[in-house]
C-alpha positions, 0 to 999 in steps of 0.5 A: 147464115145467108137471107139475101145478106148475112143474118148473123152480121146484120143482127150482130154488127158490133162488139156488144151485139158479138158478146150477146151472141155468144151469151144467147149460144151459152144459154141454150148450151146451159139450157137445152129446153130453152126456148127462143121466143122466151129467152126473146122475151127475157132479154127484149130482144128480137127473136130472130137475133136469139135464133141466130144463136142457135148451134148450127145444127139446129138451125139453118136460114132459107133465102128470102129468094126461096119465100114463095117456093116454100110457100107453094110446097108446104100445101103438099106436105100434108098435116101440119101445125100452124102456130101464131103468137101475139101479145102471150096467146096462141094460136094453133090450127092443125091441117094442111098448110094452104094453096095462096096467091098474090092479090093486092100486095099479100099473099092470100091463104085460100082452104076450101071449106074450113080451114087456115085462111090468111093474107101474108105481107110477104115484102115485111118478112125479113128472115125464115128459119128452119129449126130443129130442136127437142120440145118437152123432150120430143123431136121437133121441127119448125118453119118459122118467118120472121117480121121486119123487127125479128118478130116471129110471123107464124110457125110451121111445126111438122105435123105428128099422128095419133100416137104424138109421132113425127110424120116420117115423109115430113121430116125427110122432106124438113131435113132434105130443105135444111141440108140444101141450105145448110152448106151456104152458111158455113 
């Protein structure tokens, strides 16, 4: 899985680190409802090692060369949902992901009007993930961007309609950025 060097062998070094991979893949075969961010929370480890363990076809890692690419196209996606956890709480806000641009040492979210706003220490993320995996038995997607120790960041969920449905333009988008990557982690 390609950051600027190998996730799997910088998380997974070592014979233990080996073995708890393999646990962390058994665990989401056993339980295909389990969610990384708990199975993190069970084991206190970083959540980017568990995601690491995902099957291969529900994550792919994106270079941290393609950070700011990807920064400057979600705005044109459209609805999306922003989630940022912290100490057990929730944070959701749904809309258009914002324009940004770096002024003094972040990267600043700017919405006209209401709307997400931000300052993103882009030099202290280590990793983004793209996952695809069921929640609550519905198709699901996710941009997630994770700290120096393999904290989750904040999440991008694709956004869904009225009716709870995916938005189809978001999903061709998601899988067209997963498959561009995907072939260099093989």
């Amino acid at each position: 899985m390609t950051l600027d060097t190998n996730i799997v062998a910088s998380i997974a070094p070592d014979t233990e680190h080996a073995a708890r991979h393999i646990m962390l893949r058994q665990r989401f075969e056993q339980q295909a409802d389990l969610m990384p961010a708990q199975l993190a929370s069970e084991l206190g480890i970083a959540e980017i090692e568990v995601v690491a363990a995902l099957p291969p076809e529900q994550v792919v890692f994106i270079p941290l060369t393609q950070l700011d690419t990807l920064l400057q196209a979600l705005p044109e996606w459209g609805n999306l949902t922003t989630i940022v956890m912290l100490s057990g709480s929730v944070f959701e806000f749904k809309g258009d992901f914002p324009q940004g641009k770096y002024v003094h040492g972040y990267y600043n979210l700017y919405s006209k009007g209401d709307g997400l706003h931000g300052h993103l220490k882009l030099d202290a993320m280590r990793g983004i993930a793209l996952i695809s995996r069921p929640f609550r038995g519905s198709e699901s997607h996710s941009i997630n961007f994770f700290g120096n120790e393999g904290e989750v960041v904040f999440k991008v969920y694709l956004g869904r309609d009225k009716q709870r449905a995916l938005f189809p333009e978001q999903v061709r988008q998601f899988k067209a950025l997963a498959a561009t990557f995907a072939s260099s982690q093989i």
